[in-house]
Structure formats: C-alpha cells, structure tokens
C-alpha positions in Angstrom: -66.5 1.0 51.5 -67.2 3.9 54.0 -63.3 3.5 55.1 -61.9 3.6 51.9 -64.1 7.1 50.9 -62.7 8.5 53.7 -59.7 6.8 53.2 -59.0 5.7 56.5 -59.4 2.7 59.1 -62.2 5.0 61.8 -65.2 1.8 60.8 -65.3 -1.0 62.1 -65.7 -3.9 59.1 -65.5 -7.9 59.2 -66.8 -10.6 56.7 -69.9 -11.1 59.7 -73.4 -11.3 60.1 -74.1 -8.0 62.6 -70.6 -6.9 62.7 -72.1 -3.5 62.6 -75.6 -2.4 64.5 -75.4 1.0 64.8 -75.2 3.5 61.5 -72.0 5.6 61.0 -72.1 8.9 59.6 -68.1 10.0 58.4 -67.8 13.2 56.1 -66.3 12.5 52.7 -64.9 15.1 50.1 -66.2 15.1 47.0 -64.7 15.5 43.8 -65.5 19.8 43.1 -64.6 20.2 47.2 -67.9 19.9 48.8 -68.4 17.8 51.3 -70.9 15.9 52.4 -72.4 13.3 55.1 -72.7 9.6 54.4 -74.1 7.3 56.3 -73.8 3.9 56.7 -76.1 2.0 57.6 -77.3 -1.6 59.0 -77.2 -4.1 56.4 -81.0 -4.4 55.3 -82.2 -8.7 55.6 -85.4 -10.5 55.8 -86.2 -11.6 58.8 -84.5 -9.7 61.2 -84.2 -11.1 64.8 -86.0 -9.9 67.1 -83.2 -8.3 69.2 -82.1 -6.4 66.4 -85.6 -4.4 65.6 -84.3 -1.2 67.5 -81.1 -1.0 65.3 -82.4 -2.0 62.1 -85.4 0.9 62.6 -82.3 3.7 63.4 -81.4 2.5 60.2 -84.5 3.2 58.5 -84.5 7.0 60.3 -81.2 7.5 58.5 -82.7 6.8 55.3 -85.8 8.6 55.7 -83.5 11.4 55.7 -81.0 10.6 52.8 -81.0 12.9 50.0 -79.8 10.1 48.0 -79.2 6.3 48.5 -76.2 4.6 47.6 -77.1 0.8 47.8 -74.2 -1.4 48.0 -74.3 -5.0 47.1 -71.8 -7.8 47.1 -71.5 -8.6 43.6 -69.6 -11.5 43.5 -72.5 -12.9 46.3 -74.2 -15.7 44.4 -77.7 -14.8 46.2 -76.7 -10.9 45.1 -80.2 -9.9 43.1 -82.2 -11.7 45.3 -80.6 -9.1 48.2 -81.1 -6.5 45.4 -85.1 -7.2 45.7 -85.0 -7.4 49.8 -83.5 -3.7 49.9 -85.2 -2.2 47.0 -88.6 -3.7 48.5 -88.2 -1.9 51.9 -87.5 0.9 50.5 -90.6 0.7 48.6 -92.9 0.1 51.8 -91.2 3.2 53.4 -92.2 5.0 50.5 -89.2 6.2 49.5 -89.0 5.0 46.0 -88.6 8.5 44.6 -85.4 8.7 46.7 -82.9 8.9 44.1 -80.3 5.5 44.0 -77.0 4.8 43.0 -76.6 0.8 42.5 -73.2 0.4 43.3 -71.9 -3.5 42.8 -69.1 -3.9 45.1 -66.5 -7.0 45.5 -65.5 -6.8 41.9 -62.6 -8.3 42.6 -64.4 -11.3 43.2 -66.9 -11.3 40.7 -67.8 -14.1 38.5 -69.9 -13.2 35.8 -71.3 -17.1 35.1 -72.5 -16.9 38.9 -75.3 -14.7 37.6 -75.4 -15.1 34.2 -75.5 -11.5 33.4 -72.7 -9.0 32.2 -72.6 -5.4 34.2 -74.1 -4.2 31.5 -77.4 -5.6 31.4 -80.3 -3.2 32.8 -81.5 -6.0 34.7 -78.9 -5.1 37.7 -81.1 -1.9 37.3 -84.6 -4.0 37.2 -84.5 -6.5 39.4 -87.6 -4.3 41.0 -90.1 -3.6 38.6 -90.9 -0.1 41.0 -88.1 0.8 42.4 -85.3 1.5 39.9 -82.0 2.7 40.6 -80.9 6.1 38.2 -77.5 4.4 37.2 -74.7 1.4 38.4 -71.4 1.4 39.2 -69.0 -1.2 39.9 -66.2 -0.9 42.1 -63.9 -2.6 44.6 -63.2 -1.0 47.7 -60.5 -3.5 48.4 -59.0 -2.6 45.0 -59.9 0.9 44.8 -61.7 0.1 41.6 -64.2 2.7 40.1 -64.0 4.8 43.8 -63.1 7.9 42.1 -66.1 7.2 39.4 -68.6 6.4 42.1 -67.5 9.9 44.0 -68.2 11.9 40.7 -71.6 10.1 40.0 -72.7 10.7 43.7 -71.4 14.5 42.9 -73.6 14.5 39.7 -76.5 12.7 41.4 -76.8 15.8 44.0 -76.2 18.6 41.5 -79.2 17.2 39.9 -81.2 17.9 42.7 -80.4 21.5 42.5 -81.2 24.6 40.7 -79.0 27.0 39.5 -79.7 30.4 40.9 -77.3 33.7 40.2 -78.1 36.8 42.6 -77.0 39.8 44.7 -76.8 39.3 47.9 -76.8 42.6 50.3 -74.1 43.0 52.6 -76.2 43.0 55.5 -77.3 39.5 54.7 -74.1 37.5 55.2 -76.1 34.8 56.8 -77.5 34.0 53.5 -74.0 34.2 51.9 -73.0 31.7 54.6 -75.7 29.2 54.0 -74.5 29.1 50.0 -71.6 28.5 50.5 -72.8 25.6 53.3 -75.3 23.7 51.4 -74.4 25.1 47.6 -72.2 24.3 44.9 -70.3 28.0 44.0 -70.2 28.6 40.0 -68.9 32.1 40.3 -69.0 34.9 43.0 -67.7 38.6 42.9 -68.0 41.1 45.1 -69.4 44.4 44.0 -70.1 47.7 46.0 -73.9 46.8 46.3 -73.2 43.0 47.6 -72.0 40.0 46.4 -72.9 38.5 43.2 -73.0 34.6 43.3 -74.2 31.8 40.9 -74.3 28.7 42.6 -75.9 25.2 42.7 -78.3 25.4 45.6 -81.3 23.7 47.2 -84.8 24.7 46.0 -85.4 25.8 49.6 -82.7 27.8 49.7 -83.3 29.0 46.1 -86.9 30.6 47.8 -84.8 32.3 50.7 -82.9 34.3 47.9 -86.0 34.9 45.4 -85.9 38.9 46.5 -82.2 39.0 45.2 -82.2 37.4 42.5 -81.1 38.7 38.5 -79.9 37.5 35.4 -80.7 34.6 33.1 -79.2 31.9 35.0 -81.9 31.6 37.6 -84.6 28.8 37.2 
C-alpha cells in the first residue's frame, strides 16, 4: 500500500509473516498539494514472539504519535474482523481510541463477499469494536489501484477536520510564522498588503494560538 501512495518500489513487501520489523515513514502528496508523513508500521498480532517485543513497541511509538490512523486490513482474509478486533483492541489499551481512523479494506481484488457474509456496506466493518470505531471505510486495491485516489481525499478530509480555519495579518517581521503556515497549514487565500500578509488557512489549533494577536475577520474560529 505504502509503495503504491508513493508510487514507487522504495518498501520492501512479501505475502510473509515478519517480512517487515521496522516502521517506514515515506512522504506522500495529497490530493490539494500538501504533503504529509505516513508511516507504516509493524503488522499488529496476538501473541507476539518474544524476539519481536522491541519492534512491535517502535510500532506503538509511531502511533502514539499519529495524527490519524489508517488501519489496513486484508479483506479478502477469511479471519479479517477477527484481525479488525486485535488492532482496534490495542489501540484501545494504549488509550488512543479518540485517535481518529480510517478503515481501509484492502485486497479487493480478492474479496469474496460469502467469506464474511457481509456486503461493504454494512456498519458492522465499522463495529466490530463496540469502543473503538473507525470515522468512515474505504475499499481499495493497491494491486489494482482501486479506490487509491478516494482513500487520498478522505485522509485529506480526515486532517482538515482536525483544523480550524483562521484568516489574519501577519507582520512582515514575523516571517517565521508565515513559514510555519505554509508548513503545517492548508492555504485558503493569501495577499500581500503593505502592513503584512493577509492569509486564511487551515491550521493546527496550536498554531491557531501562536497567531491569536493577528488575527481579523469573520473567518477565524
């Protein structure tokens, strides 16, 4: 999956146990331009092996700092929402459940619907964890390309929704604030005037305290 975001061969992938034990991090463009860092990680099991404890918990440090999880899952795996429940479970004993999640069900390919007995459709895919609850699904193949572009523009959504919209004037002298905008932000509009530069942009709400002093108009919340 990671390869095909980034659309290129730079992971390492094979259909085996531990093929992977340290987490990646590749850059990936989003739809509107921005782009961010994804990470993947160890595949999450019960009953890790000993030997493995050291990698699995780096895993868990990259989560802890996710802004947002994108759970993959083999869909066409008969044992899928069991794995579903393993994941979603951890994630709940690292206290993370307020993370927001994208479900993603991937090997669509090779799906067989009769294997689980329920369509995509069904808000169980979204439930099989009465606690921790995905915000939305999507299914895709990475082998096929199916549903990548979709599953770019929901993970674009997902992270505008954990911004505010803030429009100021920023002073000249404070470029570095400029900078971090355009960094970390999402630029609606931006015009430079002979007092500063006026932007309205998606932003963090710790950013969006940084620029309180400078901020004007409606647009700001």
């Amino acid at each position: 999956m990671l390869n095909r975001l980034t659309q290129g061969e730079t992971v390492y992938a094979d259909d085996l146990l531990f093929a992977t034990l340290d987490p990646t991090t590749r850059r990936v463009r989003l739809p509107g331009g921005k782009e961010v860092l994804w990470s993947d990680t160890v595949g999450f099991i019960q009953k890790l092996p000993t030997k493995l404890v050291s990698s699995f918990r780096a895993t868990l440090e990259e989560l802890e700092d996710a802004s947002l999880v994108v759970h993959v899952v083999d869909a066409s795996h008969a044992l899928a929402k069991q794995q579903i429940w393993s994941v979603q479970n951890i994630i709940e004993e690292l206290m993370m459940e307020d993370t927001p999640q994208i479900l993603v069900l991937n090997k669509m390919d090779a799906y067989d619907e009769s294997v689980h007995n329920m369509t995509l459709d069904d808000s169980e895919w979204l439930r099989v964890h009465n606690r921790v609850i995905p915000e939305c699904l999507v299914a895709t193949s990475a082998k096929s390309n199916l549903n990548i572009d979709l599953l770019l523009e929901t993970v674009e959504q997902a992270l505008l929704q954990l911004t505010v919209v803030v429009e100021c004037l920023i002073p000249y002298n404070k470029g570095d604030l400029l900078a971090e905008v355009h960094k970390v932000g999402t630029i609606i509009d931006e015009d430079f005037q002979a007092d500063g530069t006026h932007v309205t942009a998606y932003v963090p709400p710790s950013l969006r305290n940084k620029l309180e002093e400078f901020v004007v108009g409606a647009a700001s919340n």
